[in-house]
Every structure is written in C-alpha cells, then in structure tokens.
FILONU-384899 format. One record per residue (C-alpha): residue in three letters; x, y, z. Coordinates in Angstrom, 3 decimals. Layout:
BEGIN
ALA | X | Y | Z
...
//
This chain:
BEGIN
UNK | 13.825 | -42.333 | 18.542
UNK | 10.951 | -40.663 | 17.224
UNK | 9.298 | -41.725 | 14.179
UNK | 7.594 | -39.253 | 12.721
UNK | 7.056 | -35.589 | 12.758
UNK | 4.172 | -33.932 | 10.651
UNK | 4.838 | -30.555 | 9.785
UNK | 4.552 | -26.770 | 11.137
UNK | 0.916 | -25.881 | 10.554
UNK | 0.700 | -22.216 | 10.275
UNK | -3.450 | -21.160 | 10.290
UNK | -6.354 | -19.676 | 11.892
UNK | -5.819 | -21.823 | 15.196
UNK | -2.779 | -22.361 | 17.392
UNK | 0.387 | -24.374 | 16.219
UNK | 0.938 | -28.105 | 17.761
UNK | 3.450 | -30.215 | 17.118
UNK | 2.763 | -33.716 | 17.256
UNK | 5.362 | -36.647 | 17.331
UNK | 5.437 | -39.880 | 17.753
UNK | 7.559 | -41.464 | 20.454
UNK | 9.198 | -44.779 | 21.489
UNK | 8.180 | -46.248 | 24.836
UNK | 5.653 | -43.165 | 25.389
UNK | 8.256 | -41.434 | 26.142
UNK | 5.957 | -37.335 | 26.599
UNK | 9.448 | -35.204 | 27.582
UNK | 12.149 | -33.725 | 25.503
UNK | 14.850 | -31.312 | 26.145
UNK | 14.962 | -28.179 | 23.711
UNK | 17.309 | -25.201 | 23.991
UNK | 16.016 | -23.367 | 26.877
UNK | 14.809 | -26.448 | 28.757
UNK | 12.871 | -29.881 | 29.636
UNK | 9.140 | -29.506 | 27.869
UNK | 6.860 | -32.614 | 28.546
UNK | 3.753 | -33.062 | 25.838
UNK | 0.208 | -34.677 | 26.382
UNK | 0.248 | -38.273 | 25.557
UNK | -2.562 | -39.101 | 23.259
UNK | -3.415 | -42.549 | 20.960
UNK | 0.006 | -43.229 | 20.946
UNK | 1.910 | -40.322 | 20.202
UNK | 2.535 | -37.364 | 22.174
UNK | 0.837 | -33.758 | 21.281
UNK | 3.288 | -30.385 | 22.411
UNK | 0.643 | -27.552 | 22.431
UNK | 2.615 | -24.439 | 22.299
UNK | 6.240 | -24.715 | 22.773
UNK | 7.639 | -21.063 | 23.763
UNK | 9.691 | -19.253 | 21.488
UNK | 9.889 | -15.400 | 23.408
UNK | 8.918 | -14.027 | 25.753
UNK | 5.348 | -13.133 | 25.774
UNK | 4.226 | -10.055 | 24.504
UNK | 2.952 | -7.884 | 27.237
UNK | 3.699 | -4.880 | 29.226
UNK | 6.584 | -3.028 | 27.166
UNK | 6.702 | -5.716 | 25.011
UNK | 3.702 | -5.111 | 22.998
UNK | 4.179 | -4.373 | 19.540
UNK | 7.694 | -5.376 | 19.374
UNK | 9.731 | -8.013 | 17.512
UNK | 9.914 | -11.101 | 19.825
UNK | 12.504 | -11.258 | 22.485
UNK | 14.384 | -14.291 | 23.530
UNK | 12.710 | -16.404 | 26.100
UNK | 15.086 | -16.909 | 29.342
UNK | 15.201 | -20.422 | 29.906
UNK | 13.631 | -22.323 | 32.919
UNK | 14.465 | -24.967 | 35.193
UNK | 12.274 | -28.173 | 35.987
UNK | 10.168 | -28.956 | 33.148
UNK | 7.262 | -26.678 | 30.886
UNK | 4.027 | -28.202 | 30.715
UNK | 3.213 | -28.093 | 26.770
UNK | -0.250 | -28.759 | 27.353
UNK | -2.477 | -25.832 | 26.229
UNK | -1.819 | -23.620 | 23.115
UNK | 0.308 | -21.062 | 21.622
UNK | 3.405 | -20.710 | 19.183
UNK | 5.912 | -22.822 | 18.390
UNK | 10.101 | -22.683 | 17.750
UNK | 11.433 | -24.815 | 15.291
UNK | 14.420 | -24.149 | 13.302
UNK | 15.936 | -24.545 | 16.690
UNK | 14.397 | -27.189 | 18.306
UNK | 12.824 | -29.818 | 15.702
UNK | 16.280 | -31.499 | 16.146
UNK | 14.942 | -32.296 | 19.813
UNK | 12.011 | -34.230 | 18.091
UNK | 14.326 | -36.347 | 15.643
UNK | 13.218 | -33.774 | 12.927
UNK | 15.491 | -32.239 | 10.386
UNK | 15.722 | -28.228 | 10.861
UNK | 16.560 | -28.049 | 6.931
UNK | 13.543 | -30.012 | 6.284
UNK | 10.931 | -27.433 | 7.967
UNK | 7.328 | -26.767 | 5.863
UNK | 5.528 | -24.441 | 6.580
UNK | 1.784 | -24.503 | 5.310
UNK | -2.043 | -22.856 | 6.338
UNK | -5.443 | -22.413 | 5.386
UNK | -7.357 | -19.360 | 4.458
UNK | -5.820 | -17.047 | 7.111
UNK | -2.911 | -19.082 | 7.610
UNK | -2.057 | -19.487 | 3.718
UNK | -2.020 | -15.852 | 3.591
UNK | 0.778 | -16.273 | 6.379
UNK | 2.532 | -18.776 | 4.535
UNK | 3.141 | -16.592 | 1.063
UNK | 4.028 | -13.543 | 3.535
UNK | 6.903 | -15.853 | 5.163
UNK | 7.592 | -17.184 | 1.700
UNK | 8.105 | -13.409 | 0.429
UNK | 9.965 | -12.477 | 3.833
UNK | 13.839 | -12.394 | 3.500
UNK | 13.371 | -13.107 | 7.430
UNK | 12.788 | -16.463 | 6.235
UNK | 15.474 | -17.612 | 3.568
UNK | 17.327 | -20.149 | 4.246
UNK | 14.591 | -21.727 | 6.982
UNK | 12.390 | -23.232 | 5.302
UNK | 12.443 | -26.121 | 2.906
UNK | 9.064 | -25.992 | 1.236
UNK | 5.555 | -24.118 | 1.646
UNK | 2.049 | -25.302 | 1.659
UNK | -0.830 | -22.958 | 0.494
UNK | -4.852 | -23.669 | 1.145
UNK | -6.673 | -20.855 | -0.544
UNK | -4.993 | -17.756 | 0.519
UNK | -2.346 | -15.028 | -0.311
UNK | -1.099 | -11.803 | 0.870
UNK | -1.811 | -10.405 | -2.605
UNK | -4.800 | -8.149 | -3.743
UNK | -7.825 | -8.452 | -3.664
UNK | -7.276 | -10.706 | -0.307
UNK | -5.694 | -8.797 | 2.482
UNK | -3.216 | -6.908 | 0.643
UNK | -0.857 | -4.716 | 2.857
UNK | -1.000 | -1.321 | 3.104
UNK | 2.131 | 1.103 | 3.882
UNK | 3.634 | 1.434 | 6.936
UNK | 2.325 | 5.054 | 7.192
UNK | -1.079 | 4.506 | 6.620
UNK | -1.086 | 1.541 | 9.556
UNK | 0.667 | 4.161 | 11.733
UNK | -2.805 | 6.868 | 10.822
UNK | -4.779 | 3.779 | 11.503
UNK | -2.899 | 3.569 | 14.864
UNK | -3.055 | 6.997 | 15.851
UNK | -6.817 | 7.249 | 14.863
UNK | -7.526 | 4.333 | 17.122
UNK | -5.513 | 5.788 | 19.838
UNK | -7.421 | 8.941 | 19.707
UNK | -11.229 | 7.300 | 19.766
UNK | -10.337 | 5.484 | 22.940
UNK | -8.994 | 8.660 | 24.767
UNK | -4.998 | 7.550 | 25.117
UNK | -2.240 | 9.938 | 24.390
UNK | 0.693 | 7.492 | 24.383
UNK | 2.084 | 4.328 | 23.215
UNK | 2.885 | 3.472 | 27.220
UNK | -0.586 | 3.846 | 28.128
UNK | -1.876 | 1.840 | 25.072
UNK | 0.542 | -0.641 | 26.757
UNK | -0.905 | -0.540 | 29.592
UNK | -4.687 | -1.481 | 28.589
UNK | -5.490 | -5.053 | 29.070
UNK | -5.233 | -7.040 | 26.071
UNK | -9.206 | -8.301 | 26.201
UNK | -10.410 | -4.328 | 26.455
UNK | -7.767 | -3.383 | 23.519
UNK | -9.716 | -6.108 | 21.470
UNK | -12.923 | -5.185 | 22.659
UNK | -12.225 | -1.807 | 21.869
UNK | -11.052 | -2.390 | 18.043
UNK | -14.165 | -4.100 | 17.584
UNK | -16.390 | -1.354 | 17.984
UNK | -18.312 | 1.097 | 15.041
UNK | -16.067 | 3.610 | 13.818
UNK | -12.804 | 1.896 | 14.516
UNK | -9.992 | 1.493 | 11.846
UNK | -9.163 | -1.453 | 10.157
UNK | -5.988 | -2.984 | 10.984
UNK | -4.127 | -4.624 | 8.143
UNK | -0.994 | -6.145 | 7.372
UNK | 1.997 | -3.414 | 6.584
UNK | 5.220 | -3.368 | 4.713
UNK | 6.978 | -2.193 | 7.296
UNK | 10.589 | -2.454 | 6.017
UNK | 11.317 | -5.335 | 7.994
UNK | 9.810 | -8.163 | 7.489
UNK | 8.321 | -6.980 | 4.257
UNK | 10.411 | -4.813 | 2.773
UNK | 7.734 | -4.297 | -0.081
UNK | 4.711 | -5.547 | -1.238
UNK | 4.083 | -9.554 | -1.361
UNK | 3.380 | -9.488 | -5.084
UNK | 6.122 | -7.145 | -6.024
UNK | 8.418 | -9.531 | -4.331
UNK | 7.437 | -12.501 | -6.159
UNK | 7.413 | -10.318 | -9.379
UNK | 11.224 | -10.065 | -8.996
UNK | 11.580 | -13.446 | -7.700
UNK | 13.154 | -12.521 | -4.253
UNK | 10.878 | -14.968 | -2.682
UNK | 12.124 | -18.218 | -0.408
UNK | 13.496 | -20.683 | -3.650
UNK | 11.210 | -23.814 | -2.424
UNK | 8.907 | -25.722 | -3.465
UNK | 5.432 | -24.479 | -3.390
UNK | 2.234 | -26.915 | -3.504
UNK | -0.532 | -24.323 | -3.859
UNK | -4.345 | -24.858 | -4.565
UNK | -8.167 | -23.606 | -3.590
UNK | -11.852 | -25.425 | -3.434
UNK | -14.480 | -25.609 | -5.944
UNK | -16.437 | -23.448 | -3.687
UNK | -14.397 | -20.697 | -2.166
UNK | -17.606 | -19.031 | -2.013
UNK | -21.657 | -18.819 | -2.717
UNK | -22.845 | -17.574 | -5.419
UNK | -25.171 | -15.227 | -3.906
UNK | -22.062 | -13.268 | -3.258
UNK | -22.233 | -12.099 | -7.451
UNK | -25.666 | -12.518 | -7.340
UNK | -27.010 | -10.145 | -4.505
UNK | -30.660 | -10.009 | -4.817
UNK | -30.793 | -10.694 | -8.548
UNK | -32.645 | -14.080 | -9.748
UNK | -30.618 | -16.495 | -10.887
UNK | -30.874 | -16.447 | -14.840
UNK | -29.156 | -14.652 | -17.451
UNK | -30.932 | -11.607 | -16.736
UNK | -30.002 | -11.373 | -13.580
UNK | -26.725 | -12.102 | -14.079
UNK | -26.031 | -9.448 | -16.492
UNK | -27.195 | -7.228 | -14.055
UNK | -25.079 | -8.681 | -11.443
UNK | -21.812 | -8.146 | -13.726
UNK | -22.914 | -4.805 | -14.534
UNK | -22.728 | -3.901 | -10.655
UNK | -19.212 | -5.174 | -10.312
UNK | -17.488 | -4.358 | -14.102
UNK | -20.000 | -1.683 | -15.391
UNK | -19.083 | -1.401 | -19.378
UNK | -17.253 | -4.264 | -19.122
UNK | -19.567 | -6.639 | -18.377
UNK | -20.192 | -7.940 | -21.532
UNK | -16.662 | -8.928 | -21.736
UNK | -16.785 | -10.644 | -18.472
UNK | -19.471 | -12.815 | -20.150
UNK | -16.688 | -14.419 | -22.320
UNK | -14.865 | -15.512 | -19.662
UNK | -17.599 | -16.350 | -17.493
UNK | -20.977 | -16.980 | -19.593
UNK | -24.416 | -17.318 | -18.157
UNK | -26.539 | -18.418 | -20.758
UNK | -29.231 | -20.605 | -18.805
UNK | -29.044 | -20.992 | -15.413
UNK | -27.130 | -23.489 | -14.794
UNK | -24.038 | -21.968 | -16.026
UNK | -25.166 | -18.671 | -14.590
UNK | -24.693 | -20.429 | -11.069
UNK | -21.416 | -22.316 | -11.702
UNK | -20.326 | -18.935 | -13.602
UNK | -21.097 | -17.452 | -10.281
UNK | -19.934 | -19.999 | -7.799
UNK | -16.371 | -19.731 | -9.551
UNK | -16.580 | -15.803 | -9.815
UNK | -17.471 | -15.821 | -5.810
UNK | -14.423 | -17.714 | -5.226
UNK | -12.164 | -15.897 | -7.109
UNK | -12.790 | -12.506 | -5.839
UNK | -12.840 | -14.151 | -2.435
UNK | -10.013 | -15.635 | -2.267
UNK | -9.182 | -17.770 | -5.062
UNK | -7.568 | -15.270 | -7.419
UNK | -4.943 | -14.092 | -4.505
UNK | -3.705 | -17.984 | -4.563
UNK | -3.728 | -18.154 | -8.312
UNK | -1.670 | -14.857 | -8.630
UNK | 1.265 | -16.537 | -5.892
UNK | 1.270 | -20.007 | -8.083
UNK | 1.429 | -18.027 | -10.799
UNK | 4.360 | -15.784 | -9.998
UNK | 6.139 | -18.621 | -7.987
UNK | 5.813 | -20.452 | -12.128
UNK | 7.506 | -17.661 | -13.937
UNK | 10.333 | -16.210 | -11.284
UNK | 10.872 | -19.138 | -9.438
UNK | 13.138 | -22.448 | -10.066
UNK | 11.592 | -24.864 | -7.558
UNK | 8.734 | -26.822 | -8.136
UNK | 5.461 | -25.948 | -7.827
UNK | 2.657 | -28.477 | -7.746
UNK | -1.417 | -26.889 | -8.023
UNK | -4.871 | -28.693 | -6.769
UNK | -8.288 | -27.972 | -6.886
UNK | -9.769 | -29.529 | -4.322
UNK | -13.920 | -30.557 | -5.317
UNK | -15.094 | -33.113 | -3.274
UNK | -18.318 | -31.749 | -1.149
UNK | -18.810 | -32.663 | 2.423
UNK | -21.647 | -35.281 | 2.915
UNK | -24.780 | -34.748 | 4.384
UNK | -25.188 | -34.121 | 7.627
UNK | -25.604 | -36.660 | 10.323
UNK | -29.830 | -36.841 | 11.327
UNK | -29.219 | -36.127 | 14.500
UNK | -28.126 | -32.670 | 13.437
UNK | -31.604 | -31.967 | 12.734
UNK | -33.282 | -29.080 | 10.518
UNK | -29.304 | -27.466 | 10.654
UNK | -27.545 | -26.914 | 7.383
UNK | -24.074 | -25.936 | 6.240
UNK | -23.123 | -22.658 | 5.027
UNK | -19.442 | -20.897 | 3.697
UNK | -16.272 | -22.154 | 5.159
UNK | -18.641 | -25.479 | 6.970
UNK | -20.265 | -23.234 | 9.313
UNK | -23.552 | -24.697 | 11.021
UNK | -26.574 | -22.632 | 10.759
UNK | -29.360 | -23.293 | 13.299
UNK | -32.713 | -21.533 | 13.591
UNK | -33.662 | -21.766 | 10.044
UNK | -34.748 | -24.932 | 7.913
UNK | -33.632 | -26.454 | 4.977
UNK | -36.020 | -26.338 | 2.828
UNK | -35.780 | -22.335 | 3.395
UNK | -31.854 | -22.019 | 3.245
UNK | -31.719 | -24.632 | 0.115
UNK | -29.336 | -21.869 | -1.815
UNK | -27.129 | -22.139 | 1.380
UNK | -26.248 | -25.449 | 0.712
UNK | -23.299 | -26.218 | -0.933
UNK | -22.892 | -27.652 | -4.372
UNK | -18.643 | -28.423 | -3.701
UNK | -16.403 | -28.217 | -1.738
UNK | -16.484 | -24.869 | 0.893
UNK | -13.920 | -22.922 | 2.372
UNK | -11.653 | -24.644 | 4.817
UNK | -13.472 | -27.878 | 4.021
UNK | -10.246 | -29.778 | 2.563
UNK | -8.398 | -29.134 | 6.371
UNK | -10.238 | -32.565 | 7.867
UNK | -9.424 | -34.311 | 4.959
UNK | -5.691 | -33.469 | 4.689
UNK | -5.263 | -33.634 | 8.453
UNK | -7.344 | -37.163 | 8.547
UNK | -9.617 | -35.617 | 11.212
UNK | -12.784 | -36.833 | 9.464
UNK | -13.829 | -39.232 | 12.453
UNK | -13.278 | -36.459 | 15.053
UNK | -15.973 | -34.200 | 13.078
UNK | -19.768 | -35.718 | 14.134
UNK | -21.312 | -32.962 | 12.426
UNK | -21.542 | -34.875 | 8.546
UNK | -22.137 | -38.885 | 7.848
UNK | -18.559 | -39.168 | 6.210
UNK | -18.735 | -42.085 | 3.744
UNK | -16.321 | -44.463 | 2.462
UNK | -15.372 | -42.372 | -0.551
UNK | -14.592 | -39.265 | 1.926
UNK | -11.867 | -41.585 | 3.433
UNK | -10.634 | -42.433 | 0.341
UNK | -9.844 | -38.989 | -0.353
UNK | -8.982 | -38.294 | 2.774
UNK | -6.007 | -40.964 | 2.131
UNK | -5.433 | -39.375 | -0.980
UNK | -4.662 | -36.406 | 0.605
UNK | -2.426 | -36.989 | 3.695
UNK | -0.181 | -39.266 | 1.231
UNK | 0.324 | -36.154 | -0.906
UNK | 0.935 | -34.026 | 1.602
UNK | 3.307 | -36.230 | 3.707
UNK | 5.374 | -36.837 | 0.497
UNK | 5.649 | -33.326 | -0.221
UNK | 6.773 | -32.693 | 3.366
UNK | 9.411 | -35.590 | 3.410
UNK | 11.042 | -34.586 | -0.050
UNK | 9.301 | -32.087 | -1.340
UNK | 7.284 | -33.951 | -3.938
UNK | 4.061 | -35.152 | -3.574
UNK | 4.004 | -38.026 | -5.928
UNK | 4.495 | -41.456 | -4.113
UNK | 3.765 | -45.858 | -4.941
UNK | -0.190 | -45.783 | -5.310
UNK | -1.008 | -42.495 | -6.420
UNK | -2.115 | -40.512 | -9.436
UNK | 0.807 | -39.115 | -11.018
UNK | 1.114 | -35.110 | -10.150
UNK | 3.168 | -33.335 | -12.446
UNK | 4.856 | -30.359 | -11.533
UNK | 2.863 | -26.902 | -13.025
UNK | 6.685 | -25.363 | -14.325
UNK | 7.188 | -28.963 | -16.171
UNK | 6.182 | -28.585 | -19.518
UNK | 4.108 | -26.896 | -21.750
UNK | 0.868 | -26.754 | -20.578
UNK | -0.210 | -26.081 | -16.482
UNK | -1.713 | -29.217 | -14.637
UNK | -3.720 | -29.163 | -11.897
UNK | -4.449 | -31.804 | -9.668
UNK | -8.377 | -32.512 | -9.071
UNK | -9.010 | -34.234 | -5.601
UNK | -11.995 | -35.627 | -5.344
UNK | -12.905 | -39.918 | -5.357
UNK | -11.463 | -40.178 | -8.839
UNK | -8.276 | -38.221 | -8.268
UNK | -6.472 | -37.102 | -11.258
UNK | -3.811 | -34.488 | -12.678
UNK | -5.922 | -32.702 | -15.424
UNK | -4.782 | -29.205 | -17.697
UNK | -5.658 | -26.066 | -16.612
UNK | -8.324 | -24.348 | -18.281
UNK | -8.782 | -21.330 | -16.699
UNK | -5.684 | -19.349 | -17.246
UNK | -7.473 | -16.662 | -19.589
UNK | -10.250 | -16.089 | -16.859
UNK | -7.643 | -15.199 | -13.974
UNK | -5.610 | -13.440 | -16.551
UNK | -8.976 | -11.139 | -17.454
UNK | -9.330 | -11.261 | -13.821
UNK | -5.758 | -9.573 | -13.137
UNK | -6.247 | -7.221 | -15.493
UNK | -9.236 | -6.435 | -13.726
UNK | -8.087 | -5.634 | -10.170
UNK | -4.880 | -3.476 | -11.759
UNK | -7.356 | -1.090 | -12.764
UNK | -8.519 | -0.650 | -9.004
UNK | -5.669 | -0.349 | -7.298
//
C-alpha cells in the first residue's frame, strides 16, 4: 500500500511524482501500462510518467493526443510530464484530492489552470509561489496578435508553411526564437483553454471553486531595479519615482515613503517586488477573496538564506539565489540580499535544504523548513494548512480584517497592512493597459 503521495508540482522544472512504497516495491500499473520508478532513500521517484503522445512531427502545436499504450514495462527514470487524474489511483492517491501548485513560472501556470474551465472539476486545491497570469507579469495577449507574432517569426527564418515549421528540429526552432529581432511569444486566450483573460475570469468568479493558499517573498526583487543609477537617498528616490509615475510621484510617496535611506531601500525592495511579480499574486488572492467561496490562506515568506558555505569563496548570491562568480563581495555588497529572494522558499517547502551545499543552513533554517512542509502537507491532505504544533493560520475571507501568514523562525499569522499600496498599485497599471 503506499503511504504517501506529495502533490503535483507544476514549475520551472519537470514534474516527478514521488511515493512511498511497501517492500520497495519501484512498479505500478497505470492505464496504458506497467511503469517502474527509481528507487531512492526509501521511496520510489517516477520521473515523467507519459500522458500523449509526444509532440513532434504533425503533432506540434496541437492539443495532446492520447498515448497508445505499451507492452512490457516504461522506464520512469528521466523527466517529463505527468497524468494524474487518471492514474494517481495507481499510487494509492485520491484523483479528487489532486493539488496543483508552482513557483514563479509555474505559479503563473497554476492561476491559468485555476482560471481554465479545462480544469473544473480536477482539481481539489491550488498552490501559488509568487506568480500569476495577470498584468504586469506575463499577461496574455489575443489570439490574433500570437498568430502576427507567429507569422512574423515564420517569415524571418525563410518558411512559408506551418508543415515546414514542423519539420525544423525542435533545438534549431529554439535557437532560432532566441535570436535579435525575433517576436516575443506569450501566453494567448485562445478560446480554448482560456476563453478570456485570467483576471477577467476571476473578476466574474468562473475560476476552479478551491481552495487557494497564495503568497510571495520579502524580496521578489533588488532594489536597484527602482533605483537604476540613482543614489540611494531621498533624492534619488524621487527621481527614481518620477521615471516610473511622472506627476504622480509624489503620491506614490504616500504609499511608499523614502524619507532617509533606510526606508528609501525597503520602500524600494517592496516596490521591486511588486512590479516584478508580487502585485500579479496579490491581484489572484485578491480576486479569489471577493468572487470566490473556498478558502484562501496568504504568506509572506521573509526568512533570508544564510551565508554561504567558505568554500564557496569570493561568490555571492544575487535575484532568484543565483551564484555570481568573477566578482567579489565587497564590490557586489548591494547584490546581496537583505530577505528572502525569488524562488528561495522552494528548498524550504520541499525540505531540500541538505541537498543545496551552496549556503551553511543553520538550525533555525530547518525549523522553518518544518514549518513549511507541515503547512503545505496539511493543505494538500484537506485543504487546510493549520495542523497540532503550529501557529494558527486563519483563512484571509474569515473575518474582517486580511491575515497573512509571516514565515520566518518566529512564524506567525499577522494583519495585512498593505492593502492601500497594491490598491494604488492597481490603479496604477489600469492606466497602462
């Protein structure tokens, strides 16, 4: 019987499933066949169970087709996509109890399936690490302009036809779309799987009814970002906001004030993140609170990565964790950051800190780490996160005033105070659009 399953992660990498078996037992049947996993510390990893067929030749660019199904057994050992609804049963899982959840690229992913009418009915409850499909973060575009885009791309490399585009290898296609001058290929409500814009689906609460936990880092961003080449005092600042909100930058001060510099940079550091990526995930929690019934529970996650391990050497850490060689600290000191980065909450959620040698994790980072997983498991078993041992989370649509749960060593559900600023913010990136 198999103890445990985890949860669908949907992100940047591949999707694994990993269960844990009786007896070691690596091999499972599943609709179209016998798949064996990779046995590893006790429980056995499936990397890339196949859903369709795989997308090449005059299958390019079309909705998935059924995979025909095979005899002997499929070697789940490298990566690629996985099928669920069908086949968690396989596992001992519970196909009404499927989560999806992602990071950054993936979270964006996760509101798009959440706002999908592809996906009612399939999913019991959605995870979201800093990311949305809603402007100013990858916002689609209509299905007309992607088709220009496709037709202007088609034209630069010299092919007439969709069956020749078919024909070029996949690596030269990318290699291609990479180059100066090329279009930029974004999502696109295509009448299909989005029938209309992300946002304007969650406006009118036609969105998956589940529950939603949601939430971003203290650092989503530098604050060089707002900054640009302007010192960091309230001179500078001003200047910066006059750059991005012109006559309105003295009203952006009220929302964001810089009157020394130390609240210039954590004025900055938050403004960084929120026209990263920050204000995308506030605007789906947001509109999940007002149209939706489920629950939806917010963090903020704050607690910066360590310092590195000495044997990293003169290395230091820049946005989303990245390593930066070649350059010293003491000359990249406004590189280092003062929270917690993009992405860095994935090791602590997925309890991967020991498999990361890069920073000298202490004790407190595995207490967080705990913190964490126990959240998240909850909220994947029963869609709450709250469990024996840990700070109480209170639902954001219970009661009157928003919580937010801060991770960090001293964990702790605490009220929002920055509705106004996204609010201001909204208002803000209406007028562009």
């Amino acid at each position: 019987m198999i103890k445990q399953i985890l949860f669908f992660l949907l992100s940047a990498i591949p999707c694994v499933l990993f269960a844990q078996l009786d007896n070691g037992i690596s091999k499972v049947k599943i609709t179209n066949g016998i798949i064996e996993g990779v046995p590893s510390s006790g429980i056995s990893i499936f990397k890339g169970i196949p859903f369709a067929q795989p997308p090449i030749g005059d299958l390019r660019w079309k909705a998935p087709q059924p995979i025909k199904n095979w005899d002997g057994i499929y070697k789940a050992d490298h990566f690629g996509y996985n099928a669920m609804q069908k086949n968690i049963g396989a596992f001992g899982g519970d196909p009404k109890r499927v989560t999806i959840a992602g990071e950054s690229a993936g979270s964006i992913s996760v509101s798009a399936l959440m706002a999908s009418p592809l996906s009612k009915n399939m999913i019991a409850g959605a995870i979201g690490e800093s990311g949305a499909m809603i402007n100013p973060t990858m916002s689609p575009v209509t299905l007309s302009e992607s088709e220009q885009s496709g037709l202007k791309f088609a034209k630069i490399i010299g092919v007439s036809s969709l069956a020749d585009l078919r024909a070029i290898p996949a690596e030269k296609l990318l290699d291609e779309s990479t180059k100066k001058g090329m279009p930029h290929f974004s999502p696109n409500v295509d009448g299909y799987f989005l029938p209309k814009l992300p946002v304007e689906i969650f406006t009118a609460g036609e969105q998956a009814n589940v529950p939603l936990l949601v939430g971003w880092n203290s650092e989503e961003n530098n604050y060089k970002s707002i900054m640009g080449s302007n010192e960091l005092t309230p001179e500078g600042y001003l200047k910066a906001l006059q750059t991005l909100y012109g006559n309105k930058a003295n009203e952006a001060l009220k929302y964001f004030p810089g009157s020394n510099k130390e609240e210039v940079f954590k004025s900055a550091t938050a403004l960084a993140g929120y026209r990263f990526i920050a204000f995308s995930t506030w605007k789906w929690f947001n509109l999940c609170l007002k149209t939706g019934n489920s629950p939806v529970y917010r963090y903020y996650f704050e607690r910066p990565r360590p310092a590195m391990r000495p044997k990293i050497g003169n290395n230091v850490t820049g946005h989303a964790g990245q390593t930066i060689s070649g350059i010293t600290a003491n000359k990249s000191k406004s590189l280092i950051p003062a929270g917690a980065v993009h992405s860095a909450e994935i090791e602590y959620a997925m309890g991967n800190l020991p498999t990361n040698r890069v920073f000298d994790w202490q004790p407190e980072d595995y207490k967080v780490s705990a913190i964490m997983q126990e959240f998240f498991a909850n909220f994947i078993k029963t869609g709450n996160p709250n469990g024996l041992g840990l700070p109480e989370w209170p639902a954001a649509n219970i009661g009157n005033n928003v919580q937010v749960m801060h991770i960090n060593v001293k964990t702790s559900a605490k009220e929002d105070k920055s509705k106004d600023s996204y609010i201001w913010l909204d208002e803000q990136f209406n007028l562009k659009r």
